[in-house]
NUROTOR-187659 format. One record per residue (C-alpha): x, y, z. Coordinates in steps of 0.2 Angstrom, whole numbers, plus 2048, in hexadecimal, padded with zeros to 3 digits. Last residue first. Example, Ala and Ser with C-alpha at 12.3 -4.5 7.8 and 13.67 -1.06 7.14 Angstrom:
% NUROTOR-187659
8447FB824 83E7EA827 
***
This chain:
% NUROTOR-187659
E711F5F51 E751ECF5F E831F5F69 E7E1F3F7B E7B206F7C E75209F90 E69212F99 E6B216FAA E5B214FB3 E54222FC1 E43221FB8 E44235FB3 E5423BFB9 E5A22EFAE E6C22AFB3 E7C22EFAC E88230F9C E88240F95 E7C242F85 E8524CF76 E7B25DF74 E7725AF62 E80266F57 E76271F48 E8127FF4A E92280F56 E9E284F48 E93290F3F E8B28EF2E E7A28AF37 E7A29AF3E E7A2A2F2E E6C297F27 E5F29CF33 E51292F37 E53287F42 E43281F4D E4A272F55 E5F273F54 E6326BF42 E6425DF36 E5325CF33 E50270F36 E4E272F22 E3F268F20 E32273F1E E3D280F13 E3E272F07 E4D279EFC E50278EE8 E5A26DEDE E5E26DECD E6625FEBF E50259EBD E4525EECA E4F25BEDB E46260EEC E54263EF8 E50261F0E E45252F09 E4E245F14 E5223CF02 E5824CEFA E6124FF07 E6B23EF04 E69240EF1 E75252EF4 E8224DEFE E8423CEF2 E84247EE4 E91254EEB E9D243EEF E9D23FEDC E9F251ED8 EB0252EE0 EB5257EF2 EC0265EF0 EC826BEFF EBE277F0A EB828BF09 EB328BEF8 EB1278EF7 EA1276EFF E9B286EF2 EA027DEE5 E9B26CEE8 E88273EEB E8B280ED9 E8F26FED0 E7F265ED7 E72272ECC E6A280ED8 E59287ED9 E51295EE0 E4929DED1 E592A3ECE E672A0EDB E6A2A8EE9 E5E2A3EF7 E62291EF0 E76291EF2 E73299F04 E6728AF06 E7127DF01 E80286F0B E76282F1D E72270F18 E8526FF14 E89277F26 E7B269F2E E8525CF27 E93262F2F E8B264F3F E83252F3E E93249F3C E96240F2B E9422EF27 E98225F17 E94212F1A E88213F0D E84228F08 E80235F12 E7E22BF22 E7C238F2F E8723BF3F E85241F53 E6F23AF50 E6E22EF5D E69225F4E E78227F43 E82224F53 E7D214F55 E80210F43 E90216F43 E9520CF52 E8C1FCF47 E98201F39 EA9203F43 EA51F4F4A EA21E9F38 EB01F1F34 EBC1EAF41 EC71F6F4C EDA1FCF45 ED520DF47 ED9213F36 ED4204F2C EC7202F35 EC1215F30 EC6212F21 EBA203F1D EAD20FF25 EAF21AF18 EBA22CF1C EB423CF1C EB2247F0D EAA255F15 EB2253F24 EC4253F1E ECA264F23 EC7261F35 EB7254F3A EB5242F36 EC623BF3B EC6244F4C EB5239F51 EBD22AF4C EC9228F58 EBC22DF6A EAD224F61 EB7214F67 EBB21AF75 EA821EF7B EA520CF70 EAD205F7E EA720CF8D E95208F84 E8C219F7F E7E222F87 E6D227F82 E64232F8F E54236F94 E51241FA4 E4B253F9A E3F246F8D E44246F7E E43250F6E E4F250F5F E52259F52 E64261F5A E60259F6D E52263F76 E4F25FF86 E3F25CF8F E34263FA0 E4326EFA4 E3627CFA5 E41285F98 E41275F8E E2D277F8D E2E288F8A E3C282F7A E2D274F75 E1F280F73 E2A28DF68 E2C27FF5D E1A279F5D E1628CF5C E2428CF4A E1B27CF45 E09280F45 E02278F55 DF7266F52 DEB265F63 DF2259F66 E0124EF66 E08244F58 E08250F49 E1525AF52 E1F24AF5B E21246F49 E28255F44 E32258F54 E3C245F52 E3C23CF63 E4C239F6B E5D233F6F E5A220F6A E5F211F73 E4F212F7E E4220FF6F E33208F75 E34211F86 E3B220F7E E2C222F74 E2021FF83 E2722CF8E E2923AF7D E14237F7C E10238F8E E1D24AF8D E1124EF7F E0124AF88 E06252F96 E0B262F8E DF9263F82 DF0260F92 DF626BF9B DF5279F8D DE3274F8A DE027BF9C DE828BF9B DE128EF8B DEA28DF7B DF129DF72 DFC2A2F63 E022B2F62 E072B3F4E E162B8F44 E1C2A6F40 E1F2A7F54 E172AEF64 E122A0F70 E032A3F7B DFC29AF8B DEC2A4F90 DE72AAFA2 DD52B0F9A DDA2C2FA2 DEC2C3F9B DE82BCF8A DDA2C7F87 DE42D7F8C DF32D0F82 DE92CEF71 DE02DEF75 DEF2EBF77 DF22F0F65 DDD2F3F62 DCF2E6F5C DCD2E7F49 DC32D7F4B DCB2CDF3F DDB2D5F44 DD82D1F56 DD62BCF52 DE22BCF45 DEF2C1F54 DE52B6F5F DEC2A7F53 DDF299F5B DE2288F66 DD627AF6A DD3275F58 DC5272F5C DBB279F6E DC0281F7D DCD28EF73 DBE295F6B DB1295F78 DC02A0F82 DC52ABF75 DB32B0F71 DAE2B4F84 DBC2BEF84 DB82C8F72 DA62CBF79 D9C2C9F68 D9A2B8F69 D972B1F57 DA72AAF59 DA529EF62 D93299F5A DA0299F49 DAC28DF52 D9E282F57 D97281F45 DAA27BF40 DAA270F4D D99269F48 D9C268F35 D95273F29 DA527CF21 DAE26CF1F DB5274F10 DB6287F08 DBC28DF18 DB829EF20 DC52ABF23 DBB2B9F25 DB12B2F38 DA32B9F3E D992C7F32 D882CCF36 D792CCF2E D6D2D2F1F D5F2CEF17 D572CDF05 D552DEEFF D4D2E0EEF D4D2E7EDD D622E7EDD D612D9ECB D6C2CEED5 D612CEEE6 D682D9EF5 D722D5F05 D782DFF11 D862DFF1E D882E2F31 D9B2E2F37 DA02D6F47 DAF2CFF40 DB62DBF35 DB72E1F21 DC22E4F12 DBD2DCF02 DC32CFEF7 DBA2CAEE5 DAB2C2EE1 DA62BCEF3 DA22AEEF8 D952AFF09 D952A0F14 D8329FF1C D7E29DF2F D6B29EF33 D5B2A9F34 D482A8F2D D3C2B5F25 D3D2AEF16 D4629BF17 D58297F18 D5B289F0D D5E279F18 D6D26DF19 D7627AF22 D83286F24 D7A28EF12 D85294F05 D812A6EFD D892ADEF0 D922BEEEB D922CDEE2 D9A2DDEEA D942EEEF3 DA02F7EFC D99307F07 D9B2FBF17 D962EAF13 D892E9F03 D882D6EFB D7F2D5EEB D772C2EEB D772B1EE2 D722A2EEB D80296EE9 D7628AEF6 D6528FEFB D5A29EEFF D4829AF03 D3B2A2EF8 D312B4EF6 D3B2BDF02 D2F2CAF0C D322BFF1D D452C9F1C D522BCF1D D5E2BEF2E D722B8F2A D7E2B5F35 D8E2B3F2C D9E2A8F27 DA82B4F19 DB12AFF0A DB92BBEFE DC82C6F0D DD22D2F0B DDF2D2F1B DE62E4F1F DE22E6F2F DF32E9F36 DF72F5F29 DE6303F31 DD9306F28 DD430FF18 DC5302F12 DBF303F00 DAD301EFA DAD314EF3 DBE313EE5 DD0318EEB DDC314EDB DD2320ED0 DD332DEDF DE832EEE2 DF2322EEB DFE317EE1 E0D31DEE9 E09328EFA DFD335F00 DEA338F07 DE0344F0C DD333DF18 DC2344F1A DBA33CF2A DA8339F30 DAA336F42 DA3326F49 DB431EF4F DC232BF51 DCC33AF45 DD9341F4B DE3352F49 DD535BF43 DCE368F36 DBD367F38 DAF360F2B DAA352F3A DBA34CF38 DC9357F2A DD834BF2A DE8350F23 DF7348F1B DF4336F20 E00329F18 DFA31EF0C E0030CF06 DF4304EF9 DEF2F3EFD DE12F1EF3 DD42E7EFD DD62F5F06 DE2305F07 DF0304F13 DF2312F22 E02319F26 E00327F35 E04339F30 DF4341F35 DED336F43 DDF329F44 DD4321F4E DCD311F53 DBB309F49 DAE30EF3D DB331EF37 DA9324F2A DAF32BF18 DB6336F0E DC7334F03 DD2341EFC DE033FEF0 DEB34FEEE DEC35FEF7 DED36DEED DDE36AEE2 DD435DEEC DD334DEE1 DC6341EE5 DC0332EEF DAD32EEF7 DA6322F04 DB5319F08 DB230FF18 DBE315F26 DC8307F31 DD430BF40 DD72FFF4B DCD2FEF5E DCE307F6C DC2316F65 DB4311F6C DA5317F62 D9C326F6B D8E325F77 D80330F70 D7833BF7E D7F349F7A D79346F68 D67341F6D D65350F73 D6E359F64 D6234FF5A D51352F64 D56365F65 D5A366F52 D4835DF50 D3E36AF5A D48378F52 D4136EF40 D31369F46 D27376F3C D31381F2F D24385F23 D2D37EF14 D38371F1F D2A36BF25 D2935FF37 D1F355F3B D29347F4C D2A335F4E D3132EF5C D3931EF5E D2E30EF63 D36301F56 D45307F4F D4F2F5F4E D3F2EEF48 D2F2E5F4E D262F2F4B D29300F40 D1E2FFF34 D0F2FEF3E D1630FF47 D19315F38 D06311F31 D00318F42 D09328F3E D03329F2B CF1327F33 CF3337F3F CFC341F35 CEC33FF28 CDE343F35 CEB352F3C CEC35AF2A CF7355F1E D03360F11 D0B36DF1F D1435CF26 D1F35BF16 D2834EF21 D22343F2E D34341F36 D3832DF3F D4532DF4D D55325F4D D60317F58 D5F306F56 D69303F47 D6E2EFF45 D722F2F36 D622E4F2F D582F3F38 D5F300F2D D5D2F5F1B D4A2F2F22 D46303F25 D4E308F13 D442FBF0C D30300F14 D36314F10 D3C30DEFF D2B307EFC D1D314F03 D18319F16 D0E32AF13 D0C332F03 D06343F0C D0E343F1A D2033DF13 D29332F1E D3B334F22 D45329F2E D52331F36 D60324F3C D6C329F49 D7F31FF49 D8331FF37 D90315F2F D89309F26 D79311F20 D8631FF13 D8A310F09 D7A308F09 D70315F02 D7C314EF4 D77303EF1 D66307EF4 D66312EE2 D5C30BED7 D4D30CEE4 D4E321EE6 D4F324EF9 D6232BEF6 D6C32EF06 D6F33DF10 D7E33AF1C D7F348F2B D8B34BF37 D86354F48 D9435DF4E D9735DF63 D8835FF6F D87370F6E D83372F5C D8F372F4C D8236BF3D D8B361F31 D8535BF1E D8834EF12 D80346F03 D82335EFA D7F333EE9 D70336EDF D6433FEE9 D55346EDE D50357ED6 D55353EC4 D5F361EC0 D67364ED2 D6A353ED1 D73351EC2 D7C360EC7 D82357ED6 D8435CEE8 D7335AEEF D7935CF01 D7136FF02 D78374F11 D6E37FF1E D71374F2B D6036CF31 D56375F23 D6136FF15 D6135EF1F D4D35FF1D D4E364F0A D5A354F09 D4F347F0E D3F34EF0A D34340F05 D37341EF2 D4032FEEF D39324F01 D44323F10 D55323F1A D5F332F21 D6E32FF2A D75336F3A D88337F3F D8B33AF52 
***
């Protein structure tokens, strides 16, 4: 159990630890010289009950931020109060930054007890107990004690280690995350770095990062509770020596968060709870500027109201916090704030979602998603989210955010009965409900597209994507489609989507047709293939048939029209997209000028001329696969599956033989309506 002492400058802070522990915790020479707290103090008293850690804060006024620092991560407050001064400033301030932390556990010491008699104990008690009502600490003890004469102190080691036994410590399932109090040099050991854990565990040797920063680090030792361990855990104060590049104590300043890689996401814009202390002198309103203390970081920042109204002393309500720079933080964390000029404390809150938006912050989907996920219960947070707009939420986000453990995201999915897709490095989910929906209003939506257009083989996946909602990133749209083909629901035709019984067929005699032309667009000539004035030459069949069979197939999607009357079949035109890219991926700056695309096609084939290069190239430039500037061209990764199987992303595959073909239809019913489908040849 870590406890924290909070009060008034020269209320016996520190002598009362020193009489706890024997440890004086005023480290500093300036503060031996000027007998006050300046920095943060620690001490640790071994008892029955397991070590008690102890973190003695300054009570001076120019010094709250500091106080702050160590606040965060207590468990046990002591509140001190002088008998002789009584309830003064910072006592009133250091009560209020506790309660805005949400502690609730503590008792209050009536210090320097040898200096009142009973009349005056018994007036600065009911001032406490006036004081303290209303608050996170209202009703807790308050005990005399002197650390000159020694009264109360064996009394108050036995209320601590009591109340230590009883302390429930901080699960430990979650990620690991320790707020930097302090960082130095040890001489033999390297870069050290103190703090409280606030969540998980850690391990000597396990790589940790080093945030907003970034720095890698890998654990060398771990002293918890000032014992040599093997693991550290939530609620012990931990000292961390820490190695690897760019790690050493300038580099690792207090506000910092060691934590686990996972979690490392920075974030500057914060939706929050926010609770204005009634001493406030006017409402706070839009851009109002503010220090913001979260852990033992302490940052500028401004306030944005979630409504149309300031927030009033005394009152409560949504704002966005922007911060001046990133910071490291979770869902769920309690944070400060303080005036400009750090004279006063303004309130405080909780954090709810770090990746806020900067527009359409206010309205009502966006305030239902914050009421989501407000709820502390990470279920009950899931659920409230997925049942509102947009209906479908990244859980790996969702976990990081929340620093929730390895397990969580499939422990959440399994007992809500969630749908999820894993792709574009994310677990996507929708509820089981939603997910009914969303399939029948897709296959609805596929129905009705090959109704009004029977003579082709399907619907495009892009635009069936930004047809149907809820509107799924690409890659879970993708991954959506290939389950739905798994239930034999759909089909999946190269780009194309249809439904699993439709099928495009040709006439018997454009079947034969297709049957002589097909060998002259493939072998060594397929990259030059012949015009369709060749082809009738060739087959000895009219032009204007050879053109309309062309066009057919152009939309059933077996050959593409690179250039007028200059088809090419889809595999081959996927192999160029396919070198394209491999031209990109090498060149500088990822861009490549027409001659380095004729070379590459005629590495491996016969030459084919620039002319025909060009033609290649303005036809992919049209479908938005090449993005020229000038004699260079560069690739639009959005767009490179075009001329592919859905969701192809590899360029190697693409190369092969079989890559990027449409499964040809066979010729037969639709299993859907029980019609045969037949191409008349109209174009």
């Amino acid at each position: 159990m870590i406890i924290g002492t909070a009060g008034h400058i020269d209320h016996g802070k520190t002598a009362l630890v020193g009489a706890l522990t024997g440890v004086d915790t005023d480290r500093l020479k300036e503060e031996k010289a000027r007998g006050i707290s300046i920095d943060l103090g620690f001490a640790y008293l071994p008892t029955e009950a397991g070590t008690l850690g102890f973190i003695d804060v300054p009570g001076h006024e120019k010094f709250i931020h500091t106080m702050l620092a160590g606040a965060s991560g207590i468990d046990f407050a002591l509140l001190i109060v002088a008998a002789d001064d009584g309830v003064m400033p910072q006592t009133r301030e250091h009560l209020a930054l506790l309660d805005l932390l949400g502690i609730s556990s503590g008792l209050v010491t009536l210090t320097k007890a040898d200096l009142a008699d009973a009349a005056r104990r018994g007036e600065v008690e009911a001032e406490i107990a006036a004081l303290l009502d209303g608050t996170s600490l209202e009703g807790v003890e308050v005990l005399a004690v002197s650390a000159v004469t020694g009264e109360g102190i064996e009394e108050l080691r036995a209320r601590l280690v009591a109340a230590g036994r009883d302390f429930s410590a901080r699960a430990a399932e979650g990620r690991f995350r320790l707020a930097v109090d302090r960082s130095f040099t040890l001489s033999g050991a390297g870069t050290v770095v103190t703090g409280t854990v606030l969540s998980g565990r850690v391990r000597v040797g396990d790589q940790l990062v080093v945030s907003p920063s970034g720095i890698a680090a890998r654990v060398r030792s771990i002293h918890a509770q000032n014992r040599k361990a093997e693991e550290g855990r939530a609620g012990d104060r931990c000292a961390l020596n820490l190695a690897g590049e760019g790690v050493s104590h300038e580099a690792i300043h207090r506000g910092d968060m060691v934590l686990d890689a996972s979690l490392h996401a920075p974030t500057e814009r914060i939706d929050t709870s926010l609770r204005v202390l009634a001493g406030e002198p006017k409402p706070l309103g839009q851009w109002f500027p503010v220090r913001f203390h979260h852990g033992s970081t302490e940052v500028g920042a401004r306030l944005v109201p979630l409504s149309e109204d300031a927030i009033p002393p005394g009152g409560e309500g949504l704002v966005q916090i922007v911060l001046e720079k990133p910071i490291a933080a979770a869902a769920g964390d309690r944070y400060v704030i303080r005036d400009t000029s750090a004279q006063r404390t303004i309130g405080g809150g909780r954090l709810i979602d770090l990746r806020a938006p900067g527009r359409k912050r206010r309205t009502p989907e966006r305030l239902a998603q914050l009421a989501a996920m407000g709820e502390a219960d990470p279920d009950a947070a899931v659920a409230l989210l997925l049942a509102g707009e947009p209906f479908h939420l990244d859980l790996s986000a969702f976990a990081r955010d929340r620093a929730l453990g390895g397990e969580a995201v499939q422990d959440i999915a399994q007992r809500l009965g969630l749908v999820t897709f894993a792709a574009g490095g994310t677990l996507t989910a929708l509820s089981p409900e939603r997910w009914k929906i969303f399939r029948a209003t897709l296959l609805a939506e596929l129905e009705r597209f090959h109704d009004a257009n029977p003579d082709l083989p399907g619907m495009g996946a892009e635009r069936l994507r930004l047809t149907v909602p809820p509107r799924l990133a690409k890659p879970v749209f993708t991954e959506a489609l290939r389950r739905l083909a798994g239930e034999g629901a759909l089909g999946l035709d190269g780009a194309w989507v249809r439904l699993a019984g439709h099928e495009v067929r040709l006439t018997r005699a454009d079947e034969l047709l297709w049957e002589l032309i097909e060998p002259k667009l493939s072998g060594t000539e397929r990259f030059r293939p012949p015009r369709v004035r060749d082809l009738a030459g060739l087959t000895g069949e009219a032009e204007a048939d050879i053109r309309r069979l062309m066009k057919l197939l152009s939309r059933m999607g077996r050959v593409d029209e690179v250039a007028h009357d200059h088809f090419f079949l889809r595999p081959v035109v996927t192999g160029m997209v396919a070198m394209a890219r491999e031209l990109a991926a090498a060149a500088p700056g990822g861009q490549f000028p027409a001659a380095a695309f004729r070379d590459r096609i005629e590495r491996d084939e016969h030459a084919v001329g620039r002319k025909v290069a060009i033609q290649i190239l303005e036809f992919f430039d049209r479908h938005g696969v090449t993005l020229r500037r000038g004699d260079l061209r560069r690739i639009n990764p959005h767009r490179l599956d075009l001329f592919g199987a859905i969701g192809e992303n590899d360029p190697a595959s693409a190369t092969s033989p079989a890559a990027g073909r449409a499964s040809h239809p066979v010729m037969g019913p639709d299993f859907k309506s029980g019609r045969t489908i037949s191409m008349i040849g109209d174009t």
